[in-house]
N, C-alpha and C positions, 0 to 999 in steps of 0.2 A: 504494500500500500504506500501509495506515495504522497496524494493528493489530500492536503490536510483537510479538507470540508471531507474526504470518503472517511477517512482517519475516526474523524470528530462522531460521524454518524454509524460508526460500526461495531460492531459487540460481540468483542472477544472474550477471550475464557480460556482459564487454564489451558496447556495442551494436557491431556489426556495420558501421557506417558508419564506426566508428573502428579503429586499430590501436595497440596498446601496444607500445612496445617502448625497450630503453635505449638513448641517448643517450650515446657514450662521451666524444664532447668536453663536453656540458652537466654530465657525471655523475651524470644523474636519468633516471628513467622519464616518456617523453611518449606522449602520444594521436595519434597523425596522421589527419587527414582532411581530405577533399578541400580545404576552403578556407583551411587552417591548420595549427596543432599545439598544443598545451596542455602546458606541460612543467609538471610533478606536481613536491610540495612529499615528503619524503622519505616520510613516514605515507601521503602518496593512493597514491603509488607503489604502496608495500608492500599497500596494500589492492587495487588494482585489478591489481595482478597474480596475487592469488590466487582473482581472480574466475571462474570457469572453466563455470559454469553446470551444476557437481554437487556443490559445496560450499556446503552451509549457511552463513547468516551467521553463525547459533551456534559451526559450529562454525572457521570464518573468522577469529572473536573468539578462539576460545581459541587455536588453534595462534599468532596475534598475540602473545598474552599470554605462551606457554611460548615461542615465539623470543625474545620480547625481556625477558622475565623479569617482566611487568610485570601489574599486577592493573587491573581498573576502565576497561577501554578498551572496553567497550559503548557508553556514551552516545554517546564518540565518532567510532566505526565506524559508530553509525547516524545519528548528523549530517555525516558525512560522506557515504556514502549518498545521505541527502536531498538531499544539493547534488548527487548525482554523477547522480542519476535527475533533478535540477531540467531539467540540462545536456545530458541525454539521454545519460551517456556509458555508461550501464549497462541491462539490459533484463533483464527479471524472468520 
């Protein structure tokens, strides 16, 4: 996906090869799969848990913003994103 309006209007979701879920000794949100795990940085967490594959990234973005009070966190939802689709852990 390149086109950031297709981006904005699309609802991804974990991939399938991986499983989310918390981590109560690390106290973060990790990815498990078969040959490892990925323990997520506190914002990837937050993001790939609200990944559900019927929520928009739009609207992804905002509920972000009114949980955490905070404006301007587009760019970085969708370069986050990009790394998280680089890594295969999201599917569109």
């Amino acid at each position: 996906m390149n086109d950031v309006d297709d981006i904005l209007n699309s609802t991804p979701s974990v991939a399938s090869m991986f499983r989310l879920q918390w981590d109560e000794v690390q106290q973060s949100w990790v990815l498990l799969y078969p040959e490892g795990v990925v323990k997520l940085n506190g914002s990837a967490g937050e993001i790939m848990r609200r990944l559900n594959g019927e929520k928009t990234v739009a609207s992804l973005i905002a509920d972000l913003e009114t949980d955490f009070g905070a404006t301007g966190l587009q760019a970085d939802v969708l370069a986050f994103l990009d790394i998280a689709q680089q890594q295969s852990w999201v599917t569109w």
